[in-house]
VEXGUKE-136417 format. One record per residue (C-alpha): x, y, z; residue in one letter. Coordinates in Angstrom, 2 decimals, m for minus. Each point is the difference from the previous one (the first is absolute). Example, Ala and Ser with C-alpha at 12.3 -4.5 7.8 and 13.67 -1.06 7.14 Angstrom:
REM residues 2
vexse x=12.30; y=m4.50; z=7.80; res=A
vexse x=1.37; y=3.44; z=m0.66; res=S
REM end
This chain:
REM residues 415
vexse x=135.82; y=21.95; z=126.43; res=X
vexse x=2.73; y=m2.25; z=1.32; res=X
vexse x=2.33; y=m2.63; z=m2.42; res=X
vexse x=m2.42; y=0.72; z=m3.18; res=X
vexse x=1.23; y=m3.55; z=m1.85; res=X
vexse x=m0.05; y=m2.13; z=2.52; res=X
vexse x=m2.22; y=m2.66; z=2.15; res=X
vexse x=0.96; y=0.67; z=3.76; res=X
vexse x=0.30; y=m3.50; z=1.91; res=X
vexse x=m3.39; y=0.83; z=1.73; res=X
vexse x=m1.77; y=m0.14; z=m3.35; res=X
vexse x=1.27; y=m3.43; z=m0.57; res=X
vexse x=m0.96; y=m1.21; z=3.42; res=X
vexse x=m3.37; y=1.27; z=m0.59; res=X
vexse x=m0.46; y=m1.68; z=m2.72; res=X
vexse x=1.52; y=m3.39; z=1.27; res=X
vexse x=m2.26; y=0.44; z=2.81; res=X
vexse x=m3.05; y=m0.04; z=m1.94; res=X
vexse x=0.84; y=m2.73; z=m2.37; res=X
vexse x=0.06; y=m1.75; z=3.15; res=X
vexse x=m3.52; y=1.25; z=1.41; res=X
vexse x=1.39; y=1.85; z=2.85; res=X
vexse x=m1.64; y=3.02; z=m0.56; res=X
vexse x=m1.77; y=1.22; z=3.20; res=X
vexse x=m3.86; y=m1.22; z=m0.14; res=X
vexse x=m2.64; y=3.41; z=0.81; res=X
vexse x=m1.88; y=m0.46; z=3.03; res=X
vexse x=m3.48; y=m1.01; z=m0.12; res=X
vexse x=m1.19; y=3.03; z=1.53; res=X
vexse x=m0.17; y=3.49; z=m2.04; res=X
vexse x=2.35; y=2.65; z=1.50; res=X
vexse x=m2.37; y=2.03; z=2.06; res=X
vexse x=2.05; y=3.44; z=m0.40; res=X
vexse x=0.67; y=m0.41; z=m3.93; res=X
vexse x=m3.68; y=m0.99; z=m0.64; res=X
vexse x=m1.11; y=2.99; z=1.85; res=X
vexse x=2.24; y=2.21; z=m1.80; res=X
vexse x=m0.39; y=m1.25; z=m3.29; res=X
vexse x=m4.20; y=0.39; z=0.40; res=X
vexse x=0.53; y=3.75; z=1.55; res=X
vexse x=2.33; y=0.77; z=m3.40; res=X
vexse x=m2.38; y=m0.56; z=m2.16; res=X
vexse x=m1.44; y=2.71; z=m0.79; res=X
vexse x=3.48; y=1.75; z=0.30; res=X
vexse x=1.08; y=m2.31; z=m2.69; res=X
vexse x=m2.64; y=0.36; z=m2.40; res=X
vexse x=0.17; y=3.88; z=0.08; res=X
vexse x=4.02; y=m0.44; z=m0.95; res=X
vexse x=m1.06; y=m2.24; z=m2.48; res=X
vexse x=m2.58; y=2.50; z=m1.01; res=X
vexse x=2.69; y=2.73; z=m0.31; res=X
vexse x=2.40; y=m2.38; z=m1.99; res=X
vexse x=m2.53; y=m1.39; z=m2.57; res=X
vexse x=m1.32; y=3.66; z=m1.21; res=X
vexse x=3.22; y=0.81; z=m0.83; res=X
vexse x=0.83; y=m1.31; z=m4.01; res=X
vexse x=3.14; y=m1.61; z=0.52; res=X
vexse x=0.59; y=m2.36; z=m3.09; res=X
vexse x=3.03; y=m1.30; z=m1.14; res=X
vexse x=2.54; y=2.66; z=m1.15; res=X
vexse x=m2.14; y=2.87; z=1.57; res=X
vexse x=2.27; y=2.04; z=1.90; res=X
vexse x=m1.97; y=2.71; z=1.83; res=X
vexse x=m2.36; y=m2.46; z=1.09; res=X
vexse x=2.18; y=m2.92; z=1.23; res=X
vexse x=1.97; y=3.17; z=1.44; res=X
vexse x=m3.36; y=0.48; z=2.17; res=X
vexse x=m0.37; y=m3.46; z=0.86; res=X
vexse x=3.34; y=m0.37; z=0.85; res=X
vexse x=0.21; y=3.15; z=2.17; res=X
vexse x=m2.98; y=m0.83; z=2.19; res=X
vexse x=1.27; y=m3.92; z=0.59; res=X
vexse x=3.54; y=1.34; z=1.05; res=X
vexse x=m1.71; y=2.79; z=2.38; res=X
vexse x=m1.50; y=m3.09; z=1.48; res=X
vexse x=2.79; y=m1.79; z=0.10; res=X
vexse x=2.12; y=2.43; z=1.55; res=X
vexse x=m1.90; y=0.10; z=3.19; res=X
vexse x=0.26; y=m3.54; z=0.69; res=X
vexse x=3.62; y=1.01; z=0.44; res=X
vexse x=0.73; y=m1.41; z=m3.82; res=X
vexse x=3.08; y=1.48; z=m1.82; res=X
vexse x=m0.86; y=0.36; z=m3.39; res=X
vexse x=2.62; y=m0.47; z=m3.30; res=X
vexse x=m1.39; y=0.90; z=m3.32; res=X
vexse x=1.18; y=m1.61; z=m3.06; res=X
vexse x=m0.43; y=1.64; z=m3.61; res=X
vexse x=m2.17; y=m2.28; z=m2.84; res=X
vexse x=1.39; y=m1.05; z=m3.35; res=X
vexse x=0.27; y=2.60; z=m2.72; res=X
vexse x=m2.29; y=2.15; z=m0.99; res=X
vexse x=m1.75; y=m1.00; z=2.80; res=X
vexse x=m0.23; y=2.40; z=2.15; res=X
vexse x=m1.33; y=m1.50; z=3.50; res=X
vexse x=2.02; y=m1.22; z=2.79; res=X
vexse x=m0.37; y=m3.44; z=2.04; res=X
vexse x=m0.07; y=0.59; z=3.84; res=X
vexse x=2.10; y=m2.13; z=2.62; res=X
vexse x=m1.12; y=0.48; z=3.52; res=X
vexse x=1.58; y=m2.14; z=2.25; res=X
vexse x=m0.87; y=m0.67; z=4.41; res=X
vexse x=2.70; y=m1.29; z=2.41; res=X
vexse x=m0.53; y=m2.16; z=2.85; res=X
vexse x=1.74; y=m1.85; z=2.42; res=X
vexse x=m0.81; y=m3.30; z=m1.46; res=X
vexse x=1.81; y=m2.19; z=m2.51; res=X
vexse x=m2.59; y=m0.63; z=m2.83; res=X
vexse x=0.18; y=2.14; z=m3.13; res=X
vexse x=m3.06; y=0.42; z=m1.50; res=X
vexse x=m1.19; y=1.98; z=m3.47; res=X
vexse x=m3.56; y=0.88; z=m0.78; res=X
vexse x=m0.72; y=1.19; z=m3.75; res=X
vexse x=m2.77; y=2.02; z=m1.56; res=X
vexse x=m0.05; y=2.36; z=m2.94; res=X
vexse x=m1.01; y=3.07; z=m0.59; res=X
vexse x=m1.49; y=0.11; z=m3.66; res=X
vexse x=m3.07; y=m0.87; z=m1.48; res=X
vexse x=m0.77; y=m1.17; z=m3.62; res=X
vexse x=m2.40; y=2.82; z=m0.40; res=X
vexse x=0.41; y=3.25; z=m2.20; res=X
vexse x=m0.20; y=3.24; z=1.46; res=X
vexse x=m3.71; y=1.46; z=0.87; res=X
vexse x=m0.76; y=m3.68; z=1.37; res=X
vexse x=m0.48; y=1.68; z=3.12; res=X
vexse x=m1.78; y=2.82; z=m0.54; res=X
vexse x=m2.55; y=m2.45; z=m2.05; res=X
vexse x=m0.39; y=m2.42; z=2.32; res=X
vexse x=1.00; y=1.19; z=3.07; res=X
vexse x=0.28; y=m2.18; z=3.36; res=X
vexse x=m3.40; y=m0.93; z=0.92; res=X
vexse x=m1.93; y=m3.06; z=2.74; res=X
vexse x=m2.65; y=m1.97; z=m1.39; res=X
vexse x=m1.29; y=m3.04; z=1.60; res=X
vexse x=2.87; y=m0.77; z=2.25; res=X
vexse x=2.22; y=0.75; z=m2.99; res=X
vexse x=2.55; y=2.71; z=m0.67; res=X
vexse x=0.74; y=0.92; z=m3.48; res=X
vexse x=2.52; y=2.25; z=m1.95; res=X
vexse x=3.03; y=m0.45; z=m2.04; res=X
vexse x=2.58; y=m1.71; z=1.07; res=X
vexse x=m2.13; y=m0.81; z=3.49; res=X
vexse x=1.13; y=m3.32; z=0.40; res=X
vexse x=3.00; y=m0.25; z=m2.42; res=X
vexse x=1.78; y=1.76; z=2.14; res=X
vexse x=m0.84; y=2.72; z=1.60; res=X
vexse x=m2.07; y=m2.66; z=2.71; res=X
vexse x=3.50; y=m1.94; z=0.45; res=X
vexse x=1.86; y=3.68; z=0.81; res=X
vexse x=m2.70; y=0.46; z=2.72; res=X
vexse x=0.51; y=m3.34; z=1.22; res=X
vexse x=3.41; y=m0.04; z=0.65; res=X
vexse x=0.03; y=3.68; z=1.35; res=X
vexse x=m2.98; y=m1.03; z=2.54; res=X
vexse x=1.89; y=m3.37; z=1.25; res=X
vexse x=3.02; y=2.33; z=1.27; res=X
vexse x=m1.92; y=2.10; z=1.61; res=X
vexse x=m1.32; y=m2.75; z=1.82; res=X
vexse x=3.55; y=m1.19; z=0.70; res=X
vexse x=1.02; y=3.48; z=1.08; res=X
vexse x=m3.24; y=0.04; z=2.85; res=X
vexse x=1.05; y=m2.96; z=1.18; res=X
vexse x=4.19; y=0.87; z=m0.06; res=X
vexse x=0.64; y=m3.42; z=m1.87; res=X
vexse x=3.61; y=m0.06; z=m0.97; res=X
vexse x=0.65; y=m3.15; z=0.07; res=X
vexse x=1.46; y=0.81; z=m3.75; res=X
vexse x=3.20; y=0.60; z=m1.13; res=X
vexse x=m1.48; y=1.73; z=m2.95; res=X
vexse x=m3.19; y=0.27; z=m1.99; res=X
vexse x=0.42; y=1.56; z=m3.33; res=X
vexse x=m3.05; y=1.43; z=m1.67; res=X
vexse x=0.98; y=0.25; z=m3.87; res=X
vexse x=m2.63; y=2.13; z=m2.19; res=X
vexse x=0.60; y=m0.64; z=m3.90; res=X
vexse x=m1.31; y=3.05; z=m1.66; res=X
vexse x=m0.09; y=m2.22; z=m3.62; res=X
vexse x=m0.98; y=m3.50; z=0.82; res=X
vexse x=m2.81; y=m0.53; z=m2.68; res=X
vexse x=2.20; y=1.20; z=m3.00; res=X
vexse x=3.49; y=m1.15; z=1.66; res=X
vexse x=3.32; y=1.63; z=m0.16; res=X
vexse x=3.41; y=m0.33; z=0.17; res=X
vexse x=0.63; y=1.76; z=2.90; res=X
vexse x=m2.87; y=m1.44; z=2.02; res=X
vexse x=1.09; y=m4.07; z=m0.63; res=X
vexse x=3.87; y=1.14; z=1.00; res=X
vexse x=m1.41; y=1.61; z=2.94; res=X
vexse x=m2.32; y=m2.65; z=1.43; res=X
vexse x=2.50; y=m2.69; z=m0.75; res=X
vexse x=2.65; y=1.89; z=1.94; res=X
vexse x=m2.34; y=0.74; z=2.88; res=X
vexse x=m1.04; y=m3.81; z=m0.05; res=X
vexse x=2.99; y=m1.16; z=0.71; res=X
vexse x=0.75; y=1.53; z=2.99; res=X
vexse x=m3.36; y=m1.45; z=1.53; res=X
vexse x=m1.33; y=m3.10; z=1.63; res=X
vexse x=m2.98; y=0.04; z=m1.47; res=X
vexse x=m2.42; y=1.74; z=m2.39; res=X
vexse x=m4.09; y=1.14; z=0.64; res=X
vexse x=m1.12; y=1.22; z=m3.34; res=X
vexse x=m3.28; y=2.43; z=0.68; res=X
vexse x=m1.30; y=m0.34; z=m3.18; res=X
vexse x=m3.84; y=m0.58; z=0.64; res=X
vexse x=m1.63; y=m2.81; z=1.50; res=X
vexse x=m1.98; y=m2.36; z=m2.45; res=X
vexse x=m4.35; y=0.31; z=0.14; res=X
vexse x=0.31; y=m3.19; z=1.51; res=X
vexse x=1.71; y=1.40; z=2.60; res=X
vexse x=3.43; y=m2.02; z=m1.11; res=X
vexse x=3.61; y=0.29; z=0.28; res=X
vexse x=2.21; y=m0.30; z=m3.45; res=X
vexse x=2.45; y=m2.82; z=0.50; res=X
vexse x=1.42; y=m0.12; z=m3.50; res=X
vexse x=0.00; y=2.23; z=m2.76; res=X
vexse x=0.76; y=m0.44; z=m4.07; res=X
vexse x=2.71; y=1.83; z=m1.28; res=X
vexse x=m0.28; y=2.50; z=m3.23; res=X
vexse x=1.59; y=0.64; z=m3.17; res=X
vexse x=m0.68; y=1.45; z=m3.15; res=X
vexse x=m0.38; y=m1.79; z=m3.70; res=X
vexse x=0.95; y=1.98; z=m3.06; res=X
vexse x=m0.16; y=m1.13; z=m3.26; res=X
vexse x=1.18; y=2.38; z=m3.15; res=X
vexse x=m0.60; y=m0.54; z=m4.01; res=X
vexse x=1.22; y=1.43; z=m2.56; res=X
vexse x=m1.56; y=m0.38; z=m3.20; res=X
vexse x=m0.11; y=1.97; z=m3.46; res=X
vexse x=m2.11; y=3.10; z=m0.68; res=X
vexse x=m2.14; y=0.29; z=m3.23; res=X
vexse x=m3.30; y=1.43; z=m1.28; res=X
vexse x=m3.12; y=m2.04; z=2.18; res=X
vexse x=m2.03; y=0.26; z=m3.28; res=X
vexse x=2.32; y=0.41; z=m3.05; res=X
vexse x=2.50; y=m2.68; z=0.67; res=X
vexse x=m0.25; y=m1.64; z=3.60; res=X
vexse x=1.67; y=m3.27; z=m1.18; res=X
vexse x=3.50; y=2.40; z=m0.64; res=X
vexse x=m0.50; y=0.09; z=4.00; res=X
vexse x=0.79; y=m1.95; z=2.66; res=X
vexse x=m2.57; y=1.09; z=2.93; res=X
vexse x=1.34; y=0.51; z=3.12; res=X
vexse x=m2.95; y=m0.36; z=1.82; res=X
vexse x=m1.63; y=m3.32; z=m1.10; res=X
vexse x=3.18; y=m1.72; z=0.63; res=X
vexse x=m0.10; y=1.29; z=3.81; res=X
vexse x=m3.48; y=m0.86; z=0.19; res=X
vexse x=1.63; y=m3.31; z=m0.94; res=X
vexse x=2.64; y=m0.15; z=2.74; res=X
vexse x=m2.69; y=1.50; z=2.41; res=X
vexse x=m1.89; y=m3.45; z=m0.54; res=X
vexse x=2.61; y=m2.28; z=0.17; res=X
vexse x=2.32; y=1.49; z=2.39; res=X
vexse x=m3.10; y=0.60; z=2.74; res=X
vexse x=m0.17; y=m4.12; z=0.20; res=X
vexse x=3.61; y=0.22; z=2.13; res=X
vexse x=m2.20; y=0.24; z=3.28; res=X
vexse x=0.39; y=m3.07; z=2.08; res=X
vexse x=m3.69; y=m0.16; z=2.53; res=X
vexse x=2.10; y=m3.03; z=2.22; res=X
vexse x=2.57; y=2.43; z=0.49; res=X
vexse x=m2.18; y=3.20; z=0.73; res=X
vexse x=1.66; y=1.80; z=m3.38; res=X
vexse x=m2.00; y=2.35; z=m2.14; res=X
vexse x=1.17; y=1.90; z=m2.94; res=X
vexse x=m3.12; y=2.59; z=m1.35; res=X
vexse x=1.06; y=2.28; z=m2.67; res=X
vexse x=m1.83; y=3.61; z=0.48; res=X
vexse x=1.43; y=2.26; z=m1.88; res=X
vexse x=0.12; y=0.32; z=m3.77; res=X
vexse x=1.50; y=2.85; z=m2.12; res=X
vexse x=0.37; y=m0.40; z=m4.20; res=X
vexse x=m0.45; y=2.20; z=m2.46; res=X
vexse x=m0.87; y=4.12; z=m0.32; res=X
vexse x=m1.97; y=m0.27; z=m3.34; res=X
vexse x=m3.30; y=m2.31; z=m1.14; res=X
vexse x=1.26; y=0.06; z=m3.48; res=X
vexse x=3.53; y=m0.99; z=0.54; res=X
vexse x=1.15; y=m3.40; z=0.75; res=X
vexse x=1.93; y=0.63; z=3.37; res=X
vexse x=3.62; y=m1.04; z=m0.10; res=X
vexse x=0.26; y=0.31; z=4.01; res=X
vexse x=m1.94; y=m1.80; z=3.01; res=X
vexse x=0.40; y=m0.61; z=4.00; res=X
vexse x=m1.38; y=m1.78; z=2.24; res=X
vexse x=m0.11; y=m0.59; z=3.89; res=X
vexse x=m1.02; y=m2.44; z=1.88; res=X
vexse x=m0.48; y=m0.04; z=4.00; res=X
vexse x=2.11; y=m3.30; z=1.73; res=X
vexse x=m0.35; y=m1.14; z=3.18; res=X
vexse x=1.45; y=m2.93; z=1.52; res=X
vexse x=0.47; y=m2.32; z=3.35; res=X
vexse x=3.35; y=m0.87; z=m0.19; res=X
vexse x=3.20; y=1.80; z=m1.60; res=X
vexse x=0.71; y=m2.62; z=m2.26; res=X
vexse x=m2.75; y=0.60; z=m1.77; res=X
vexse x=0.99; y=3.66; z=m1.22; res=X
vexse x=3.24; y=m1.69; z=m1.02; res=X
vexse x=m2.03; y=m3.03; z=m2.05; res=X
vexse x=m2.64; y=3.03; z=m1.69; res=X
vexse x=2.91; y=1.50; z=m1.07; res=X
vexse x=1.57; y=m2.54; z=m2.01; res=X
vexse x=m3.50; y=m1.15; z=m1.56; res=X
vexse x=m0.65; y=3.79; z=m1.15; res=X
vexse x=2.69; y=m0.19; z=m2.38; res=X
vexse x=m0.34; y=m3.99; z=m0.70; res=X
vexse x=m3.37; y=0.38; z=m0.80; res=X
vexse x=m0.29; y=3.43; z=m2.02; res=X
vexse x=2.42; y=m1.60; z=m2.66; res=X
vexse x=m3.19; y=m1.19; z=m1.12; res=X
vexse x=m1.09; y=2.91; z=m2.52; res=X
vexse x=m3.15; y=m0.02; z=m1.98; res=X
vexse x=1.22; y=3.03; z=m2.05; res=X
vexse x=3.30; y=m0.71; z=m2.10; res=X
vexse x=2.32; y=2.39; z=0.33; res=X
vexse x=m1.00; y=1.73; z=3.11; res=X
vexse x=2.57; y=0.48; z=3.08; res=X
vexse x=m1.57; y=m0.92; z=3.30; res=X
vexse x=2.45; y=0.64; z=3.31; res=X
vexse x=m1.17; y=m1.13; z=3.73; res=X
vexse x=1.08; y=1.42; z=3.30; res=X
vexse x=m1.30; y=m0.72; z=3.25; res=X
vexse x=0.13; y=3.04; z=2.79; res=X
vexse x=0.11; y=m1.11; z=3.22; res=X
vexse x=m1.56; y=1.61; z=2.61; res=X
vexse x=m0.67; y=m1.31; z=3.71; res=X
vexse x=1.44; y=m3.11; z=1.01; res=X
vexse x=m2.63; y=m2.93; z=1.17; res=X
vexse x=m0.46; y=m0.03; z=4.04; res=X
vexse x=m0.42; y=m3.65; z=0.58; res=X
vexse x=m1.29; y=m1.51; z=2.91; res=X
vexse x=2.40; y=m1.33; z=2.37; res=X
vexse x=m0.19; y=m2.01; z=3.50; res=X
vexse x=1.26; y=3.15; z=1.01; res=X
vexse x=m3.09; y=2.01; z=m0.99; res=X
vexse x=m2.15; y=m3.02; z=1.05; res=X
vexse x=1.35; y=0.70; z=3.61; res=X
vexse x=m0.83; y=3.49; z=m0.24; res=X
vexse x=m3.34; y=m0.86; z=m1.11; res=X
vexse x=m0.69; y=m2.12; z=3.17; res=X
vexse x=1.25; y=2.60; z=2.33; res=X
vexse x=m2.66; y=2.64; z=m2.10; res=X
vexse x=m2.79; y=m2.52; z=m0.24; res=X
vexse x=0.91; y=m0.70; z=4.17; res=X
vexse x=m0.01; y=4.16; z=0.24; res=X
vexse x=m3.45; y=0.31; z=m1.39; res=X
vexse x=m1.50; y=m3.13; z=1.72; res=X
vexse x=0.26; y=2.34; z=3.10; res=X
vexse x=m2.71; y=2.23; z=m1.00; res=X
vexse x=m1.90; y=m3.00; z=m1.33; res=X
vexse x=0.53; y=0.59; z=m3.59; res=X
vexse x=1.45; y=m2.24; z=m2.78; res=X
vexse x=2.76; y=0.79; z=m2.68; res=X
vexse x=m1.00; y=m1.55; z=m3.28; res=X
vexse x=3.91; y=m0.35; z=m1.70; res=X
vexse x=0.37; y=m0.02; z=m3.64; res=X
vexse x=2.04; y=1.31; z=m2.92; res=X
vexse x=0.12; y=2.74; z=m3.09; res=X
vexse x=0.63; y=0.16; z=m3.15; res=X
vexse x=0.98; y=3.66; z=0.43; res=X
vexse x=3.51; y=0.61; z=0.47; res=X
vexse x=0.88; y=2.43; z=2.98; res=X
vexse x=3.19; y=1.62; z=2.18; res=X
vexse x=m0.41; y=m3.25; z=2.11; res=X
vexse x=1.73; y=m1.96; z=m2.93; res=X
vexse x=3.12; y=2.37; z=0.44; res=X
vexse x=0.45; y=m0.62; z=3.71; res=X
vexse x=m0.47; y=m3.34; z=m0.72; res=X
vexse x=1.87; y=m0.64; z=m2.27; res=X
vexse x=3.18; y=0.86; z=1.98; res=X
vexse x=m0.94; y=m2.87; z=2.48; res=X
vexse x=m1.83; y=1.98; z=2.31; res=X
vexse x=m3.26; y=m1.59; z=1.96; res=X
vexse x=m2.56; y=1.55; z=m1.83; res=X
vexse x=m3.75; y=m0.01; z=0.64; res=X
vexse x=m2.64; y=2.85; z=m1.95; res=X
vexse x=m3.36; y=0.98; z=0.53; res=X
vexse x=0.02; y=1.56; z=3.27; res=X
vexse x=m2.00; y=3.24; z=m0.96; res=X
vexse x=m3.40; y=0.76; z=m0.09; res=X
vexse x=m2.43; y=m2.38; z=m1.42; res=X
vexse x=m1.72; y=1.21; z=m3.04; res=X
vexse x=m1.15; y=m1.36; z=m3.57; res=X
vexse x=m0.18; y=1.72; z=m3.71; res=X
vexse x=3.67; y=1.16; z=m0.09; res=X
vexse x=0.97; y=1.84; z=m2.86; res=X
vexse x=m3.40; y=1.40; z=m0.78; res=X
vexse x=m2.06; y=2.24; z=0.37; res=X
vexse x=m2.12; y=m1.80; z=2.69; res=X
vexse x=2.78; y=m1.15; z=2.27; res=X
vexse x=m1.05; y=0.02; z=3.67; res=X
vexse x=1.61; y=m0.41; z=2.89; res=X
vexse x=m2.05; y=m2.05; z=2.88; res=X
vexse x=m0.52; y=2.49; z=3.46; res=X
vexse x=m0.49; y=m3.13; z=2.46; res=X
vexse x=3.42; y=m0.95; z=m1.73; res=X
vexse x=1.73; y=3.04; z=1.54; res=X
vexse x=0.31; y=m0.61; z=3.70; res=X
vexse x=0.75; y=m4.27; z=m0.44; res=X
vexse x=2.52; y=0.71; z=m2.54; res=X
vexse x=2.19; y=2.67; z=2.08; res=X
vexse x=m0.76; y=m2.33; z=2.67; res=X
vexse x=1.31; y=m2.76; z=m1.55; res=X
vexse x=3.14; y=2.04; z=m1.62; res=X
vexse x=0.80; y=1.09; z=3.70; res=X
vexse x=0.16; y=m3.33; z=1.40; res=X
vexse x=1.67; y=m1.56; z=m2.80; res=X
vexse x=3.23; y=2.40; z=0.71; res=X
vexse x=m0.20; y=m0.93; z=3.59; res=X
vexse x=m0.22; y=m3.39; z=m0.08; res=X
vexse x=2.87; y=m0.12; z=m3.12; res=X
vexse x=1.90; y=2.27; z=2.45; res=X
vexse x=m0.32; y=m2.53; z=3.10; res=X
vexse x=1.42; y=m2.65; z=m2.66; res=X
vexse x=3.08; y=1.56; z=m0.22; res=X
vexse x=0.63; y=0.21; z=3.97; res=X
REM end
């Protein structure tokens, strides 16, 4: 990694060049020896991603993100990759991988996936991979393991055909992505910054989309304290804790703003140890997501405006909001990358639906250190985060097809 904190000049001619639409347009025709290699890796593909999704690698599970790690840098390595490893926050145990290609081009390009799942250990050995219907299914299939399969299938491509018209692809693997860390958000924003541009491999939407923007996240948390007495003897000596966050919980979940894509949805509610004791202590979290940074900054404020309102005398109630991934907004920058994708998958007659999340995601981070950013580019697939998420097996070949051409034709930009 070369000048960690800065922009090189490149970047910002990149990014001048697609405010002004001058990004190269694809060619109508598909690329004969990338379609054919993409179709005859198939199968290849979906017995990696086989391998990778009956391994349990959730978040903060060492031995198995140690597995899932150890078989993506083996691949890695004989692309001709050289591989950096980079140690997780405290207590957690896993490591982030760095693999990085040189070329004798001038673009610099990252890819990012990661490596953990949201699903407990023996997820695999319960529902192990399996193909029904044209549909794959596992945990962590699509969210994703399918991006890390992507991305490793699209340089081999490069590698049959000796494309180097790079100066460098980075391939970043986040080993805590759906919990977040420290460690991981200094990492990809330092990474960012020394690249042009950013491909995001978390998976492709069920209608076969491209994510263009993304909500950032944060974290509500409301504490009472109130005044403990006997529930049946004397509960007016009390003051309960937990009616007056049941309070807050009502008022303070009106702060969402639907014109401005906010939402504020309190999930989590702790009072109390005892049915027959008034309970002097109570917390509550809510889940905030938002369009547009100002909006964390306006929640804020209202939190502790608005919880001055008490419905319980003499109870303490305290606000904080914990902020989490910024917002990845969508830019004429991304636009342009959009067109060149949408231009990319034309080729094999197919059509990029483009749309946004409310799920926060590493994208954000790379983002928001000014980096052209554009997500989705994985594996199509639907259900995430449960039980039944699937990833789509016609998805496989199109989307490492479409990953492929989408560093060549960014690399061609940069001539």
């Amino acid at each position: 990694m070369t000048q960690p904190f800065s922009r090189s000049a490149l970047a910002s001619a990149f990014a001048l060049s697609l405010a002004m639409g001058v990004a190269l347009p694809a060619s109508a025709a598909p690329d004969q020896q990338v379609q054919t290699d993409a179709q005859n890796y198939q199968p290849e593909a979906l017995k990696l991603l086989e391998k990778l999704v009956n391994i349990d690698s959730g978040s903060g599970y060492e031995p198995g993100l140690a597995q899932v790690s150890d078989i993506t840098v083996d691949e890695l390595k004989k692309l001709g990759a050289t591989i950096e490893t980079f140690p997780n926050t405290a207590p957690d145990k896993s490591s982030h991988v760095v693999a990085t290609l040189k070329g004798t081009g001038k673009a610099k390009i990252l890819l990012m996936a990661h490596m953990d799942t949201v699903f407990k250990e023996g997820s695999a050995a319960a529902r192990p991979f399996t193909i029904k219907d044209g549909r794959a299914y596992g945990p962590g299939v699509m969210d994703d393991k399918g991006g890390i399969v992507a991305g490793i299938y699209a340089l081999k491509i490069l590698k049959n055909l000796n494309f180097k018209d790079y100066a460098q692809i980075t391939f970043l693997l986040d080993a805590s992505e759906e919990t977040g860390s420290e460690a991981a958000t200094a990492l990809i924003q330092k990474v960012a910054k020394t690249h042009d541009v950013t491909l995001n491999l978390e998976p492709g939407r069920p209608a076969d989309g491209l994510v263009v923007w993304r909500k950032g996240s944060a974290t509500a948390v409301v504490d009472v304290k109130g005044k403990a007495s006997h529930a049946g003897v004397a509960p007016d000596l009390g003051r309960n804790a937990a009616m007056e966050a049941a309070h807050q919980i009502l008022q303070l979940g009106k702060l969402g703003d639907a014109e401005k894509k906010t939402t504020i949805n309190f999930t989590v509610i702790n009072a109390g140890e005892r049915v027959n004791v008034i309970p002097d202590q109570a917390t509550a979290k809510a889940d905030v997501r938002v369009a547009v940074p100002e909006e964390l900054d306006r929640i804020e404020k209202d939190l502790a405006r608005v919880s001055a309102d008490k419905m319980i005398p003499e109870t303490e109630v305290s606000t904080k909001l914990i902020r989490g991934l910024p917002p990845m907004p969508q830019t004429a920058e991304s636009d342009k990358l959009v067109a060149m994708a949408q231009g990319i998958y034309g080729e094999l007659g197919r059509k990029l639906t483009i749309e946004g999340s409310g799920g926060a995601a590493d994208a954000s981070l790379a983002a928001a250190v000014g980096v052209p950013t554009l997500d989705g580019f994985g594996i199509v697939g639907g259900n995430i985060h449960t039980p039944e998420e699937y990833a789509e097996v016609d998805s496989v070949a199109p989307r490492i097809y479409l990953l492929t051409r989408m560093i060549m034709e960014l690399s061609a930009a940069h001539k």
